[in-house]
N, C-alpha and C positions, 0 to 999 in steps of 0.2 A: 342328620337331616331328618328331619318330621311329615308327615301329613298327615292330615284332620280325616280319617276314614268315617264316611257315612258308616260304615256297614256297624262299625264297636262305640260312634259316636265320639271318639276324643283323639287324641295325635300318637299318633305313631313313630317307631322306626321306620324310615326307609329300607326295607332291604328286598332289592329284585331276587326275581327266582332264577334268575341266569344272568351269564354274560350281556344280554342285549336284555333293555328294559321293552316290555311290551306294553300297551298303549292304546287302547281303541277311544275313540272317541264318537258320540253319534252323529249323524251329519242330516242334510235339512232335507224336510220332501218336499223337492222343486214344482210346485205349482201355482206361486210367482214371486218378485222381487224379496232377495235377501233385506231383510231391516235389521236396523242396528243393534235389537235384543240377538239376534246368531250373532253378528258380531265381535262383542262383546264377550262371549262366550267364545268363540274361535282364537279369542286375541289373549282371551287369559290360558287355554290348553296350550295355544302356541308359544308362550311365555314358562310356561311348565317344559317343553318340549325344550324350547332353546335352555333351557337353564338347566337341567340334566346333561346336556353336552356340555354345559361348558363346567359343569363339574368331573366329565371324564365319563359318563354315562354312554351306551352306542345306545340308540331309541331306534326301538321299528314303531312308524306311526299309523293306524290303519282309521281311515273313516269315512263311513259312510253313503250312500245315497238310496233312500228309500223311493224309487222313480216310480211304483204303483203304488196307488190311492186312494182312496172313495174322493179325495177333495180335487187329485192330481185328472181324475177319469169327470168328472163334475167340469172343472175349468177346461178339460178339452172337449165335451159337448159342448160346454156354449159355445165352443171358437170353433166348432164343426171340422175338428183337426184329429188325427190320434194322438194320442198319450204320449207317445213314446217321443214324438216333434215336441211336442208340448216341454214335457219335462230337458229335453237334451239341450233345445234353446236354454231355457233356466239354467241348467247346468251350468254352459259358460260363461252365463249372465253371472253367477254366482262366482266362479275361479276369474271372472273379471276382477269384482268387488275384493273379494281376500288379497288378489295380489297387492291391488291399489293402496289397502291396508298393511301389505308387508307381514303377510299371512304366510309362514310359509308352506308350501305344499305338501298332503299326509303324503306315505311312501307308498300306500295303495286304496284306491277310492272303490271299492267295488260296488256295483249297484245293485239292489233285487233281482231286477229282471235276469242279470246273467248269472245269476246263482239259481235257478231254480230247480236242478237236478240235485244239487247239494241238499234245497231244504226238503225236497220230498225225501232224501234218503233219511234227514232228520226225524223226520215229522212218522215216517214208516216206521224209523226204529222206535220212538217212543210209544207208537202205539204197538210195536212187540210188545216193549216192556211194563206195558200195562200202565203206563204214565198219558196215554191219548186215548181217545175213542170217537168212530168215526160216525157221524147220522146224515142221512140223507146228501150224502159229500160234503159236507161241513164236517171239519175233525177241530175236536178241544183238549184243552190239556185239562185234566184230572189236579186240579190241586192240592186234594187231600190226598193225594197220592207219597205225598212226602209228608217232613212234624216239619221243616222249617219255614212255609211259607211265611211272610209278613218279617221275613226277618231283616231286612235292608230299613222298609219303613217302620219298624220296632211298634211294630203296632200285630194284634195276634188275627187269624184268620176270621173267628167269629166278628170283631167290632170292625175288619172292614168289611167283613158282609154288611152290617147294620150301617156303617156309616156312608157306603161307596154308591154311587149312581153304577147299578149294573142292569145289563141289557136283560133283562128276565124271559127264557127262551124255554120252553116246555122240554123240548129235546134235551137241552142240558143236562147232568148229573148233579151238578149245583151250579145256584147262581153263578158263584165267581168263579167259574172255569173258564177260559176265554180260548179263544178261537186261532187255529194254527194253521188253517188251512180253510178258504171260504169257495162254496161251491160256485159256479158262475153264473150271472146273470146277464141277464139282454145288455147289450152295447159297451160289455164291457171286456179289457181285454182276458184273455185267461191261457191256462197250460194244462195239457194232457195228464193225470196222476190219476195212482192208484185208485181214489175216491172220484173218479172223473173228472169232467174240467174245473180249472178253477183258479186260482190267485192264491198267495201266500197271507196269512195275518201280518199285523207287524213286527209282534215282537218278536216273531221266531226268525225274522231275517238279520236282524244284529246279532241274535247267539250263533247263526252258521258262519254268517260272514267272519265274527270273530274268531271263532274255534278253527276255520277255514287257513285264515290267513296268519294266526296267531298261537293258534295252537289251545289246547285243554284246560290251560289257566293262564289267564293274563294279569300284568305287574298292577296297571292301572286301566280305569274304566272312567271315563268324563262324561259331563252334563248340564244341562239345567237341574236346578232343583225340583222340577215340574214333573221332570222325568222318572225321578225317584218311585212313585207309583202313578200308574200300574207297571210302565215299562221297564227298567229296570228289576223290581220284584219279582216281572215273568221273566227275564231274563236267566236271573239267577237258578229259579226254578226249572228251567226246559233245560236249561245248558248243564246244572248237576243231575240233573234225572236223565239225561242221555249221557254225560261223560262218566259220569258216580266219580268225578274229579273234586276236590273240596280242598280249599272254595274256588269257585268260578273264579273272582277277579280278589285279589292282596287287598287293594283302596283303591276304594270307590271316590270319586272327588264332583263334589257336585257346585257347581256356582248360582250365587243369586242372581236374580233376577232382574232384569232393566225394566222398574216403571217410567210413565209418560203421566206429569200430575197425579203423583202415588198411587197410580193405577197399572198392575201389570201389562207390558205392551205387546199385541195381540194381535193377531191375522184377521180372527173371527170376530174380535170386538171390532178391528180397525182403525183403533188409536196407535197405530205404528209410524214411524218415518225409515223411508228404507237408504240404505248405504249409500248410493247415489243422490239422495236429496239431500245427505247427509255433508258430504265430500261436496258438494255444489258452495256450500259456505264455510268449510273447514276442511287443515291437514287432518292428512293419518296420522300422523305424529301428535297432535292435537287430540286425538280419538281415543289414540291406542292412552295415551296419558290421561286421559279421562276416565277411561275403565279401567288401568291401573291404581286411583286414586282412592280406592275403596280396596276393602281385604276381598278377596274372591269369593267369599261364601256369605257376605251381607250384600241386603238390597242395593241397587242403586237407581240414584233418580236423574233423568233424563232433563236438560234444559238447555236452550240456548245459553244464557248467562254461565253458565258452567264450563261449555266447550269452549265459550269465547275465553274464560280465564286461562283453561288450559292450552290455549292458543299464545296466550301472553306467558305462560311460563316453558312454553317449548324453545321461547323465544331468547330465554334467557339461559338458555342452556344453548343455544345457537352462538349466543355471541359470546361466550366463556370460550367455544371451540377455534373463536377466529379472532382472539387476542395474537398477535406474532411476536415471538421472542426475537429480540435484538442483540446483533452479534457481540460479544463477548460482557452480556449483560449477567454477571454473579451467579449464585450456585445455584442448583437443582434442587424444585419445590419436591418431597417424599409425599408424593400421596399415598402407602403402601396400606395403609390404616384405613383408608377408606373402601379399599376393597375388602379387605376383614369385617369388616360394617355390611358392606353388601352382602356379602355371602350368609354372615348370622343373620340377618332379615333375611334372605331366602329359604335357607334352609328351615325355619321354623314358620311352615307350612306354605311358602311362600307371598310371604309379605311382602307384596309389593308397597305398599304405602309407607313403610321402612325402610325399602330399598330408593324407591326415587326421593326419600328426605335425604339420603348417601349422596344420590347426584347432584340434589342442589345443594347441601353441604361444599359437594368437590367445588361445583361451578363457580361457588363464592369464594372459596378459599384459592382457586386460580384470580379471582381477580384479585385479590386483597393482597396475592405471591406477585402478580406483576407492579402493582403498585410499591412493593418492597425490595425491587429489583429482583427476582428472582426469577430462572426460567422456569417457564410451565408446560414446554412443549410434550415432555412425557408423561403429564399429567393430567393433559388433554388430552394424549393416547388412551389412558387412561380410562376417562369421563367418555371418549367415544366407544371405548373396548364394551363397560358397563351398560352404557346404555343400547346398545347393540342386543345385549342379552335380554332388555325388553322390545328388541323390533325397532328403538326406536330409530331414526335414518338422521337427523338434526342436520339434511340438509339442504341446498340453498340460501339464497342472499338473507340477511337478518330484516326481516319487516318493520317498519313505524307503524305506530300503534298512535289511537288519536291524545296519548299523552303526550308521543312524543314532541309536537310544536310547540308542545309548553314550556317543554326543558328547554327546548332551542332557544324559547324564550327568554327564561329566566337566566340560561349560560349568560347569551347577549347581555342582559342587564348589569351581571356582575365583570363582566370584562370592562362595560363603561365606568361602573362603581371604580373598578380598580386604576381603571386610567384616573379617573377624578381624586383619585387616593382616597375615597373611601371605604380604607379597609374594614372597616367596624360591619359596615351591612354588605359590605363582597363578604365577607365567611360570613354571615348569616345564613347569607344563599346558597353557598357553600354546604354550610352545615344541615339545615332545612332538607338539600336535595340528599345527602346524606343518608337524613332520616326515612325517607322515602325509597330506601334503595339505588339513587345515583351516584358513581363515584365520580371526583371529576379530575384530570390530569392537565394541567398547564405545562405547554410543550412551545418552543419555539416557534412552532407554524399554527400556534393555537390551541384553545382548551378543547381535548376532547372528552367527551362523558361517555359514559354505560352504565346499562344495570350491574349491583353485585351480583345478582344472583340469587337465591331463594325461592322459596313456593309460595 
């Protein structure tokens, strides 16, 4: 088993550092509705998550909530509310959204807020160690304090001075030292520390939380690619300059991005569509197959026309599951081959776009096994066992699609053709629907049709 680690740039071994694979992933600062770029992201870590179990993996999952914020403290003046209402609403506005998605839940959500004796013990020790320093109760991490900074984004410490939008603060040591601890200001909330009142930065609240709940080195670390720097690079950096553990995290696994009209999708631009308007005209099932339809770490582009397709191929993976075998109908179809396909697309870095060509592979060759008499009922076991390992649920009733009164149509047609004994253009239509993906079976009480199956 492979993964693509940001940190050395190319695929790796899998190999955890213990019995239980560790696992942080970052989670959202609630300051309003989840859109479908988290998403997306949520649905491929949780996809990583389930698929290490079902290789024999035990996964401790830990992620996030960053509930203080300059955006999160901003949205609760305008609503003349506190912060803490503010974000907790979101909060379960958001484990609303993930469920609905079939998201399953990390094994511990910690948030900032109740961590903040942990980060000041951080944030203290590093300025022991001469890795922080403190001005006017604003404390920053020193990052020439170590040789490896810039090492995630393989880029070296001079050109991202040159290249990075940094806050240029007179107090600093250097520019790119960034901020571990921010003094407080009017109307905002804050906590009693060493350096006086004040709030936590960002990024030093995923390296305690992690270190906290996971310990000194964790197996994996997930993302947007966006994330990559600056947050994860300070990560890296506070979290070995306090533990002197190396490396912080084994792979690092970062995903692309969800644009909206090739444009990255945005809180701040506000070219976003959130989970809820999303679900308003599409399954999860639908969703989740949509951002599994892309490798995790290339872009993808956001469009109506696209979920509608993947609305149409959930569908055909629905009605492969609700073929019924007939009692004492011939041998058993061997799908065993096709789980071996799944796993080798997974394990090499998990390729989902290899993995569900496996599912509709199965789905087609169940029907093409019932049309040959064959049972398929453990074969469907099967196709639902796999597909499970993406989330996905395939169920409820099979939907018509506006193709379908066509077929309806054309069946009708040839049933008449064939009363007339024109066989010559009954298998035309026959064949024609064929071509298009319909099989059709003429049965005593009538022809029924379906998809084969495929993507």
């Amino acid at each position: 088993m492979k993964i693509h680690n940001t940190l050395s740039g190319k695929k790796e071994e899998f190999v955890p550092g213990g019995d239980e694979v560790k696992m942080y992933v970052c989670g959202v600062t609630p300051y309003s509705s989840c859109h479908i770029g988290h998403a997306m992201s949520y649905i491929i870590f949780d996809v990583v998550r389930r698929y290490l179990e079902f290789r024999g993996y035990k996964v401790k999952y830990v992620q996030n909530f960053t509930d203080v914020d300059d955006k999160i403290i901003a949205r609760a003046n305008n609503l003349g509310r506190p912060t803490s209402e503010v974000s907790q609403e979101l909060i379960e506005e958001y484990f609303e959204d993930m469920d609905r998605l079939n998201i399953r839940r990390a094994d511990v959500y910690p948030k900032a807020t109740e961590e903040i004796p942990d980060i000041i013990r951080v944030v203290q020790g590093l300025i022991d160690k001469g890795h922080a320093y403190e001005v006017n109760g604003d404390v920053y991490f020193r990052v020439r304090s170590g040789d490896n900074y810039g090492k995630l984004s393989h880029r070296n410490l001079d050109d991202l001075r040159s290249g990075a939008r940094v806050e240029v603060e007179e107090a600093k040591d250097d520019p790119m030292d960034f901020a571990l601890w921010k003094a407080a200001k009017a109307g905002e909330p804050s906590w009693e520390s060493p350096w006086g009142y004040g709030r936590p930065g960002w990024h030093i609240e995923c390296s305690v939380m992690s270190l906290k709940y996971l310990g000194n080195s964790l197996d994996i670390h997930g993302g947007g690619q966006d994330l990559i720097f600056p947050h994860h690079e300070n990560e890296i950096a506070q979290s070995e300059a306090f533990t002197d553990v190396v490396p912080f995290v084994k792979y690092w696994m970062h995903n692309g991005l969800l644009q909206l009209e090739q444009d990255k999708m945005s809180k701040s631009v506000g070219n976003l569509v959130t989970v809820r308007e999303m679900l308003k005209k599409s399954s999860a099932d639908a969703f989740r197959l949509f951002a599994m339809n892309s490798h995790y770490r290339n872009p993808l582009n956001y469009s109506d026309e696209g979920l509608s397709a993947m609305e149409r191929a959930v569908e055909r993976l629905r009605r492969a599951l609700q073929i019924e075998d007939e009692e004492g109908n011939g041998e058993t179809l061997d799908a065993e081959t096709y789980r071996q396909r799944f796993i080798e697309a997974m394990d090499d870095d998990f390729n989902t776009p290899q993995a569900l060509a496996v599912l509709f592979d199965l789905a087609r060759r169940i029907n093409g096994a019932k049309e040959q008499g064959l049972l398929v009922g453990q074969a469907q076991e099967m196709l639902r066992e796999l597909a499970g390992v993406l989330g996905l649920q395939l169920e409820g009733e099979v939907k018509e699609f506006p193709a379908d009164p066509f077929v309806n149509l054309l069946v009708e047609v040839r049933s008449e053709l064939r009363t007339a004994k024109q066989w010559q253009l009954a298998d035309m239509v026959r064949d024609r629907l064929g071509d298009l993906g319909v099989t059709l079976e003429d049965t005593p009480k009538g022809t029924k049709w379906q998809y084969k199956g495929g993507k």
